[in-house]
C-alpha positions in Angstrom: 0.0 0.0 0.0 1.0 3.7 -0.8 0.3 6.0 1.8 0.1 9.3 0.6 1.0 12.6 2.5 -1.4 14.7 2.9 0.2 18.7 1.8 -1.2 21.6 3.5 -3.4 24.1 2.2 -1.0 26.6 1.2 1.3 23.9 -0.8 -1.5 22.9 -2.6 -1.9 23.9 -6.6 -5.5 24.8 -6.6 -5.7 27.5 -2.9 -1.9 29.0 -5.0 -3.9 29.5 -7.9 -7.2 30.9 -6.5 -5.0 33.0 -3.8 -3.0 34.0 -7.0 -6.3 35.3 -9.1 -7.3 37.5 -5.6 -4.0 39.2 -5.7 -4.4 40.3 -9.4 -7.7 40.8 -9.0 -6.3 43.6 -6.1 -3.4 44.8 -8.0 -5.2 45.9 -11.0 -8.1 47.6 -8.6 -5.2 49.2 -6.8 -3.5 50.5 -10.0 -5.9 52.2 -11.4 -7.6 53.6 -7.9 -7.7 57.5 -8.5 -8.8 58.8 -4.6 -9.3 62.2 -6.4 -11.4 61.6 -9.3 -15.0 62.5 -7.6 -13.6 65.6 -6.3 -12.0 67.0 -9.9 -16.0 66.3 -10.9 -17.4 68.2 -7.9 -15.2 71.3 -8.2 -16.0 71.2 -12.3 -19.7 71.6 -10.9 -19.1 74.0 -8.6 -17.0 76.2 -11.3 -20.3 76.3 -13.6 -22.8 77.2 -10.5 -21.1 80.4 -9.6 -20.5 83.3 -11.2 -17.4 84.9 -9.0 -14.4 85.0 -11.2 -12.5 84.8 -8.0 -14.1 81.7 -7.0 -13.7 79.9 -10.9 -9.7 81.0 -10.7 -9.3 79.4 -7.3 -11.4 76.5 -7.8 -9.4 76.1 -11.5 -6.0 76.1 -9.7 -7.8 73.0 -7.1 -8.4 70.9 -9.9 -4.8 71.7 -11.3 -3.8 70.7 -8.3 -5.0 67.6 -8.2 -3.0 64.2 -9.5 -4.2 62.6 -12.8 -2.1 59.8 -12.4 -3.0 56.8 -10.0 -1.2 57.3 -6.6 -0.9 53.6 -6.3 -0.1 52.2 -10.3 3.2 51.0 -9.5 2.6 49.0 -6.1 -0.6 47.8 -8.1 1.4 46.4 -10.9 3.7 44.9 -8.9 1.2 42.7 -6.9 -1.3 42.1 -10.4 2.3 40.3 -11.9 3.4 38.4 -8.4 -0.5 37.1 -8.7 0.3 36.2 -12.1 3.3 34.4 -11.3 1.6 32.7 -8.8 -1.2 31.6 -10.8 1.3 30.2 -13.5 3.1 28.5 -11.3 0.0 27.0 -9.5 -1.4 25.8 -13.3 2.6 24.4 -13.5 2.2 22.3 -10.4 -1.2 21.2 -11.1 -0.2 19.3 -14.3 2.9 18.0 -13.3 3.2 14.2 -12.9 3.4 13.4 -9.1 7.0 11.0 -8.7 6.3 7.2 -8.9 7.1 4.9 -5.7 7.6 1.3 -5.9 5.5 -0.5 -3.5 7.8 -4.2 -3.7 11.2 -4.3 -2.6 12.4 -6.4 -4.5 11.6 -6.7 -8.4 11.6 -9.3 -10.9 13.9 -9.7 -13.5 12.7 -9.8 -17.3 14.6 -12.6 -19.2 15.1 -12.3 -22.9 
């Protein structure tokens, strides 16, 4: 009889890949979060309901102010590919061919 040891969770192919797929799923949310993109739409609201120039000029040099880029691309990218690699190498494991262990000690010989 073979007795088979029994991995845990985190060693086997299946929890790597689905923990793999969360992490990209997170790293591409976190790459393109932009914390400031409702507020650039409520000051371009505000510029068109008043009429004080002072206002529009100050309210002009808020939304300058604010980043167009992503705050967080980089970080995001970085965990979207090291969820990638770890969903590759889950789907590697997977379909790899587990070793083979001889179960008799001793075998017999093949004559010609």
């Amino acid at each position: 009889m073979q007795k088979q040891v029994q991995k845990p969770w985190y060693q086997q192919p299946i929890w790597l890949g689905l923990l793999g797929l969360l992490i990209m799923l997170l790293g591409w949310k976190l790459s393109i979060y932009k914390p400031y993109s409702n507020a650039i739409a409520t000051v371009a609201e505000l510029q068109q309901m008043t009429e004080d120039q002072e206002l529009v000029q100050r309210l002009d040099q808020v939304a300058r102010a604010a980043p167009r880029e992503p705050p967080y691309k980089l970080p995001g990218l970085m965990a979207f590919l090291a969820g990638m690699m770890m969903f590759i190498s889950a789907g590697v494991a997977m379909y790899q061919s587990p070793p083979i262990l001889s179960t008799d000690e001793s075998e017999p010989e093949s004559e010609p």
